[in-house]
C-alpha positions in Angstrom: 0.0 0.0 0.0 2.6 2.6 1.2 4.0 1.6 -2.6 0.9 1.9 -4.1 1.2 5.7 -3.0 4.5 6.3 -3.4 3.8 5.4 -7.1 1.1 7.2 -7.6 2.3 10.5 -6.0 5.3 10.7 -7.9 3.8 11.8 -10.6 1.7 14.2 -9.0 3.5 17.1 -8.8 3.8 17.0 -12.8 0.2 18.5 -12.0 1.2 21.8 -10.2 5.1 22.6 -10.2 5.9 23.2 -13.6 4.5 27.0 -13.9 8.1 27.9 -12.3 10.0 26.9 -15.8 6.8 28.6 -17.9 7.1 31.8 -16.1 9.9 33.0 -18.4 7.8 31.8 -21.8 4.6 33.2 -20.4 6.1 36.6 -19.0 7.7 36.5 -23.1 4.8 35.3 -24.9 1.6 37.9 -22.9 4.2 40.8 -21.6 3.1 40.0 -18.2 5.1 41.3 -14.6 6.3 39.0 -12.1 3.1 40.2 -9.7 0.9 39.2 -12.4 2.5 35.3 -12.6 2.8 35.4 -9.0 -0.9 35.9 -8.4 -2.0 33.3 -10.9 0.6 30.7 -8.7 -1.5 32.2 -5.7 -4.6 31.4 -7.1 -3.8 28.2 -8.1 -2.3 27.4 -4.4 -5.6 29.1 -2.7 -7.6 26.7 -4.8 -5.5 23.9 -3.8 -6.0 24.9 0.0 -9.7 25.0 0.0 -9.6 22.0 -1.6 -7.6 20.6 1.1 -10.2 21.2 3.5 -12.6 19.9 1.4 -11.5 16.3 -0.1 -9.8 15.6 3.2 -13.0 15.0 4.7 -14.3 13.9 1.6 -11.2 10.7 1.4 -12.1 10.0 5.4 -16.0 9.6 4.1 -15.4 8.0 0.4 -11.8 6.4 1.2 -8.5 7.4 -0.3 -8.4 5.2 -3.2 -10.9 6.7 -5.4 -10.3 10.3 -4.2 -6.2 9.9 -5.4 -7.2 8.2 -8.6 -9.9 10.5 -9.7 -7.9 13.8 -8.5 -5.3 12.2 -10.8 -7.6 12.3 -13.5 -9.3 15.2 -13.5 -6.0 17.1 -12.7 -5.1 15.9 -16.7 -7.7 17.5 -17.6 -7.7 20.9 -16.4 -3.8 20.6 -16.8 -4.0 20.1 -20.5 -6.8 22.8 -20.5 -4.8 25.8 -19.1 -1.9 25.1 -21.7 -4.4 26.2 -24.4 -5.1 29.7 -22.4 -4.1 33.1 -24.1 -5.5 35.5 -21.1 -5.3 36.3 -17.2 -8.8 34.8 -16.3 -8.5 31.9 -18.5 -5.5 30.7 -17.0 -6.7 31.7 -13.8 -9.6 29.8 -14.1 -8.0 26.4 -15.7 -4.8 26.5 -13.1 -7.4 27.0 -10.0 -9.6 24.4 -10.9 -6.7 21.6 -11.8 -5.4 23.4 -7.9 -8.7 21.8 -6.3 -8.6 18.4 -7.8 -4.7 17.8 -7.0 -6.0 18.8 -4.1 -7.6 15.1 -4.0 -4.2 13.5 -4.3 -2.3 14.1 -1.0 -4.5 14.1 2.2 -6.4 10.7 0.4 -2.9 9.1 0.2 -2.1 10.3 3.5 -5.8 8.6 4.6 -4.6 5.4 3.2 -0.9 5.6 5.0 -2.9 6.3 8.4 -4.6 3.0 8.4 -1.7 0.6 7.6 0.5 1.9 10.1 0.7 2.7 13.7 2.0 5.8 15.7 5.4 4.5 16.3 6.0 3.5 12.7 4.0 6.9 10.7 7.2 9.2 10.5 9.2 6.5 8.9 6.0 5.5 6.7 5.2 9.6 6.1 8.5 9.6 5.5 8.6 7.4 2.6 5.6 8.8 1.2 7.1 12.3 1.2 10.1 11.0 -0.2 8.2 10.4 -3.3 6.2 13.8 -2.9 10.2 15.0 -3.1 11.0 12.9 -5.7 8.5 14.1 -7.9 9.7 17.8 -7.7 12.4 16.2 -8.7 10.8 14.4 -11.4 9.3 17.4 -12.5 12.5 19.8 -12.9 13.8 17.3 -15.2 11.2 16.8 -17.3 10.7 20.8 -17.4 14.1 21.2 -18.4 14.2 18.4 -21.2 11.0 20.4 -22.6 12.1 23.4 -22.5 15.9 23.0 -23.1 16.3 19.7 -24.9 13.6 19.7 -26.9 13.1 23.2 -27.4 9.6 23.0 -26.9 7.0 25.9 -25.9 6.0 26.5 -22.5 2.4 25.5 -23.2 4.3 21.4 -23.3 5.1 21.7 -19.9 1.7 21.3 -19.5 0.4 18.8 -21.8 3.3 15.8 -21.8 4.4 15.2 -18.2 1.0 14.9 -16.8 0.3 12.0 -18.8 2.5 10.2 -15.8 0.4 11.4 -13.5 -2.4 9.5 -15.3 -0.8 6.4 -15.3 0.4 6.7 -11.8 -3.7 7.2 -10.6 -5.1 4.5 -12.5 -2.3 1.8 -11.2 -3.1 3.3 -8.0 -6.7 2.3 -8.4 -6.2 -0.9 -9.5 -3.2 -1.9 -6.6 -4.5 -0.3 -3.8 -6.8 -1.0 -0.8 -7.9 1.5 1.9 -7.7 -0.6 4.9 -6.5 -4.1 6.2 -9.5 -5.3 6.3 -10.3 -4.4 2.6 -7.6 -6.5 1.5 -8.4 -9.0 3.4 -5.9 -9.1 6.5 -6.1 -9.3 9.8 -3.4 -6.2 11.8 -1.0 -7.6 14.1 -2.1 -6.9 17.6 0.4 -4.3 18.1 -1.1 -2.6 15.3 -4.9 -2.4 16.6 -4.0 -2.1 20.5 -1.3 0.9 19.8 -2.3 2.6 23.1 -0.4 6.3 21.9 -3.2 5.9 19.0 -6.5 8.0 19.9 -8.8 5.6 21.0 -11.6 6.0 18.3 -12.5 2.9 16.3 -13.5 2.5 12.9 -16.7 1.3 13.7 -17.6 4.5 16.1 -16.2 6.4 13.5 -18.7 5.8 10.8 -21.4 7.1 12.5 -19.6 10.8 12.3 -21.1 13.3 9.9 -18.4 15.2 7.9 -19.4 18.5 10.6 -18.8 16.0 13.4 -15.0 15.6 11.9 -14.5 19.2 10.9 -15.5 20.2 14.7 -13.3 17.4 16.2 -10.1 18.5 14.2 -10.6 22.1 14.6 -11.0 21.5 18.4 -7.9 20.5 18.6 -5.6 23.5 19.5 -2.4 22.1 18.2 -3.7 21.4 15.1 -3.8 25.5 14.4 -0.7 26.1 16.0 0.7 23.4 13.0 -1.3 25.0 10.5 0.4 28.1 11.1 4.1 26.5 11.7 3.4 24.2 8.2 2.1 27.6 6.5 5.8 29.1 6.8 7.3 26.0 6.1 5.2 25.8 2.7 5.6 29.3 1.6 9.0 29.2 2.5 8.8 25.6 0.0 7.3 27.0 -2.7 9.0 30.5 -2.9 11.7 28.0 -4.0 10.3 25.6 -5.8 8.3 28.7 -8.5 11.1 31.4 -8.2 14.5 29.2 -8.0 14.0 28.5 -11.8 13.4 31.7 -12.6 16.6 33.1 -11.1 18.7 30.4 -13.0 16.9 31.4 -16.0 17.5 34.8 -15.5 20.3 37.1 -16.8 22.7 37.0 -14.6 23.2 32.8 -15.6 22.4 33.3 -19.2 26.2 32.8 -19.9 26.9 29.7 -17.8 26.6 26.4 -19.5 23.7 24.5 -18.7 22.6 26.6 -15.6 19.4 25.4 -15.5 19.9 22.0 -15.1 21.7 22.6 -11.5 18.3 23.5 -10.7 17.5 20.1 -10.1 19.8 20.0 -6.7 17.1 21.8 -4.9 14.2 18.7 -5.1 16.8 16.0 -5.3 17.8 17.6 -1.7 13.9 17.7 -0.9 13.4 14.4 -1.6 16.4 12.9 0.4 15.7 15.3 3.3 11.9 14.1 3.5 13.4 11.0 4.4 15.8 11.7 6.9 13.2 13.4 8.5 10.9 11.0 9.3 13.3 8.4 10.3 14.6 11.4 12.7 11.6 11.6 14.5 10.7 8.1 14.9 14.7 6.8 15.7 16.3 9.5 17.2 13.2 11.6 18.4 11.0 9.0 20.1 8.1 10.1 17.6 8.0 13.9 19.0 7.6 15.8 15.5 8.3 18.9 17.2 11.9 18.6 18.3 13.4 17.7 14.1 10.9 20.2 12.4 12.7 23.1 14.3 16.0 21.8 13.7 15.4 21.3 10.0 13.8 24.7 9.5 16.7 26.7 11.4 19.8 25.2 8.7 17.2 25.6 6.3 17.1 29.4 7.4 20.8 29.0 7.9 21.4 27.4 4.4 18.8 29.7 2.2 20.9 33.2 3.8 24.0 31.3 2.9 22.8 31.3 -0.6 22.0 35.0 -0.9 24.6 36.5 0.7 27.6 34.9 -0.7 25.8 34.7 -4.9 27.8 31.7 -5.6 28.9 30.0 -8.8 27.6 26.9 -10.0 29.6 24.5 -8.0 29.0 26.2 -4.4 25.3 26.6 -5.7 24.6 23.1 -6.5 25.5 22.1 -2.9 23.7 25.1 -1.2 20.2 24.5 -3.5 20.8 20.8 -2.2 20.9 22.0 1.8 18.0 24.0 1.1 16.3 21.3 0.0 17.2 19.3 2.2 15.9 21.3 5.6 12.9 23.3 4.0 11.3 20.3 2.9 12.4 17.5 5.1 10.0 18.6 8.2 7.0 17.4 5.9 7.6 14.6 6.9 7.2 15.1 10.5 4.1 17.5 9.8 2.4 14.6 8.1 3.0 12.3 11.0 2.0 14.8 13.3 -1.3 15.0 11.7 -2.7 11.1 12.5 -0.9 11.5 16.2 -3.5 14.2 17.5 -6.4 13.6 15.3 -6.6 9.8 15.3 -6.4 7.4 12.2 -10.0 7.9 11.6 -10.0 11.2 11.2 -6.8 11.5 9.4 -7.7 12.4 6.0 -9.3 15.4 7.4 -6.3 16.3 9.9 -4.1 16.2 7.2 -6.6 18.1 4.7 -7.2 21.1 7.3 -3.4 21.5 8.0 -3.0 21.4 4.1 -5.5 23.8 4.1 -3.3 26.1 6.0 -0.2 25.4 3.9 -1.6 26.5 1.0 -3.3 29.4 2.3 0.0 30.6 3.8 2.2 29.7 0.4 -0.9 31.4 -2.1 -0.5 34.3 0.1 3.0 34.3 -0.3 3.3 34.3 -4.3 2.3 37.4 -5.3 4.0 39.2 -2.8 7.3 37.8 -3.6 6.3 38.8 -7.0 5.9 42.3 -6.1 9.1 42.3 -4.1 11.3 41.4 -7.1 9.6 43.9 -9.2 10.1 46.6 -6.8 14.2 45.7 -6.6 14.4 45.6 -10.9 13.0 41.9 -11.0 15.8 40.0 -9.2 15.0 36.9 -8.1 17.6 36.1 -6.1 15.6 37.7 -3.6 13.8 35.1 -2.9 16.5 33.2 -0.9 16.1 35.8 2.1 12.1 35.8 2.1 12.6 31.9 2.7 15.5 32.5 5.4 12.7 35.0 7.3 9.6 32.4 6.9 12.3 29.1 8.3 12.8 30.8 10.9 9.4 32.0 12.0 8.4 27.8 12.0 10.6 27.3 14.1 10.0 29.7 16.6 5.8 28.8 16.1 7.1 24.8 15.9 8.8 25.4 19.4 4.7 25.9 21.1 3.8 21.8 19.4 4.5 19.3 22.1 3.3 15.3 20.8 
C-alpha cells in the first residue's frame, strides 16, 4: 500500500510545479510582470487549499483510493486545459480548478498511510511517502528542463506531456490499492490495533460521524492551528523556491553559464532525500515527538537559504547550497504529516491532514504574489527570494517550538 502511494504521487507534482520553468515563456509570450505570474501561482495554491479542507473530509468519508485516482484524472484535464489559455482569467480559471482536484491527491494518500500503520511507525511510513512527494519535484525539474531545453519546446508542453504520468500513476493506484487491512483481506497484528499512543476512536464508532462531526473534532484541537500556522511558513518558505529558483537560474545573470538550469534540479533531489531523513529522525532519534526535528530542519534551512544570498555563488557552491535547502525546508514534511494522525486519530486522518494542508496553501498562495511584487520593486531580481525563505524558516521554528506530541 505505502507503494501503491508512493507510485502514484510521484507523478503528482507534474500536476502543479511546472509554472516555475513557464514563467519565463509566459512573461515572453503575454508581456506579463512578475506580480501578475505570481498571483496566478496564488490562485492556483488558494484553490489547492480549500480544496484541502474539502477532499480531506471527503477521502475519510469515500476512502483514499478513489479520491487519489480521480484527483489524478481530472488534474489531466484541467492541466491540458490551461496550456491552451491566451489570457489572465483563462489561465486563472484552468490552473485553480486543476489546484482543487490535485487537491484530492495528498490528504487521500495520506488517509490510506494512516490505516496501515501505527503511531510508532508513521514518521518512517510519512516519510517514505514524502520521499516520493520530493521525488517528484524532482521528477518534474527534469522533465521541465528536457521540454524546455532539450527539446526546445513551448511553454504550453510543460503542461500537456508530463501529466500524462500522473495518469498512469492514478489509474495503477486504483487498481493496486486498498484503503484498509481489512479491505484487502488481512487481519493487523495486535500491536497494530491495541497501539495505546493511537486516539482511541474505532473505525466502527467512526462511521457514524457526519463530515461537521470531523470538521469540529479537528478544529477543536488547538495544536492542530498552531501546526497550521508552523506548516504555512514551512510551505511558503517551500514554494517560494520551488516557483522562483527556476526563474533566477533562467535569468540574466546565468544566461552565460553552460547549462545553468539543469543545477536547478539539486534543490528537489535535496527535498526528496531530506523528507526521508526526516521522518526516520523523529521516529529513531526523536522517540516520535515531530516537534523537536521540524525546528532543527527549518533553522539550517534558514541558515542554508541566507548562505545562498549572501555569498551569490557560482555553480559549484550553488549546486550544494540548493541541495541543503532542500534538504531542511522540505524535510519537516515529513514530520508535519505524522504529526497530523498522532493528535487527530487514524480515523480522522484524512481530514487532519486536509485542514493542516488547508493552511499550507493558504499561507504559500498568500505568499506568491507578494514575492512577485518584491522582485519587481528591486528591478525583478529573483535572487531575492532566498532571504524571504531564510525569514519564513525561521518563523516555523519559533511557532514549531509551542507543538508538544
Amino acid at each position: 500500500m505505502l507503494l501503491a502511494a508512493m507510485f502514484c504521487y510521484l507523478f503528482f507534482y507534474t500536476g502543479r510545479q511546472a509554472l516555475g520553468f513557464a514563467i519565463p515563456g509566459i512573461q515572453e509570450e503575454f508581456g506579463w510582470n512578475k506580480a501578475t505570474v505570481g498571483t496566478i501561482s496564488g490562485i492556483a495554491l488558494w484553490s489547492y487549499a480549500i480544496g484541502q479542507m474539502v477532499n480531506g473530509n471527503l477521502a475519510d468519508k469515500f476512502g483514499g483510493r478513489r479520491l487519489m485516482a480521480l484527483g489524478a484524472i481530472l488534474s489531466t484535464t484541467f492541466c491540458i486545459l490551461a496550456s491552451f489559455m491566451h489570457n489572465f482569467w483563462g489561465m486563472a480559471l484552468a490552473l485553480g480548478a486543476n489546484g482543487f482536484v490535485q487537491a484530492m491527491g495528498w490528504s487521500a494518500g495520506g488517509r490510506v498511510i494512516s490505516n496501515w500503520w501505527s503511531h510508532h511507525e508513521r514518521g518512517k511510513s510519512f516519510g517514505f511517502y514524502t520521499l516520493a512527494a520530493g521525488s517528484s519535484s524532482v521528477l518534474v525539474y527534469v522533465t521541465s528542463t528536457l521540454t524546455i531545453e532539450t527539446f526546445d519546446l513551448a511553454w504550453q508542453w510543460l503542461f500537456r506531456l508530463p501529466v500524462l504520468l500522473m495518469l498512469v500513476g492514478g489509474i495503477t493506484f486504483y487498481i493496486v490499492a486498498r484503503d484498509t487491512p481489512k479491505d484487502a483481506g488481512i487481519i493487523p497484528p495486535r500491536s497494530f490495533t491495541h497501539d495505546e499512543d493511537d486516539v482511541a476512536l474505532e473505525p466502527e464508532a467512526a462511521r457514524g460521524l457526519s463530515s461537521g462531526d470531523r470538521y469540529r473534532a479537528v478544529l477543536g484541537i488547538p495544536k492542530i492551528w498552531i501546526t497550521g500556522v508552523a506548516i504555512g511558513l514551512q510551505n511558503s518558505a517551500r514554494y517560494g523556491l520551488l516557483v522562483w529558483v527556476p526563474v533566477y537560474f533562467l535569468g540574466d545573470s546565468w544566461k552565460d553559464t553552460s547549462n545553468a538550469v539543469w543545477i536547478t534540479v539539486a534543490l528537489p533531489v535535496g527535498m526528496a532525500v531530506g523528507a526521508l531523513v526526516n521522518g526516520q529522525l523523529s521516529d529513531r532519534i526523536f522517540g516520535s515527538r515531530r516537534d523537536r526535528p521540524i525546528m532543527l530542519f527549518m533553522a539550517l534551512g534558514a541558515l542554508s537559504s541566507l548562505t545562498m544570498w549572501i555569498t551569490d555563488p557560482g555553480a559549484g557552491l550553488g549546486i550544494v547550497l540548493l541541495f541543503l535547502c532542500g534538504f531542511f525546508v522540505y524535510g519537516p514534511q515529513s514530520s508535519f504529516w505524522a504529526l497530523c494522525p498522532d493528535l487527530a486519530g487514524k480515523v480522522m486522518a484524512g481530514t487532519a491532514v486536509g485542514v493542516v494542508n488547508f493552511f499550507a496553501y493558504l499561507f504559500a498562495g498568500a505568499a506568491e504574489p507578494i514575492i512577485g511584487h518584491l522582485m519587481d520593486r528591486n528591478g525583478g531580481d529573483a535572487g531575492l527570494i532566498f532571504l524571504v525563505v531564510a525569514i519564513c524558516c525561521g518563523a516555523s521554528a519559533v511557532v514549531t517550538s509551542t507543538i508538544r506530541r
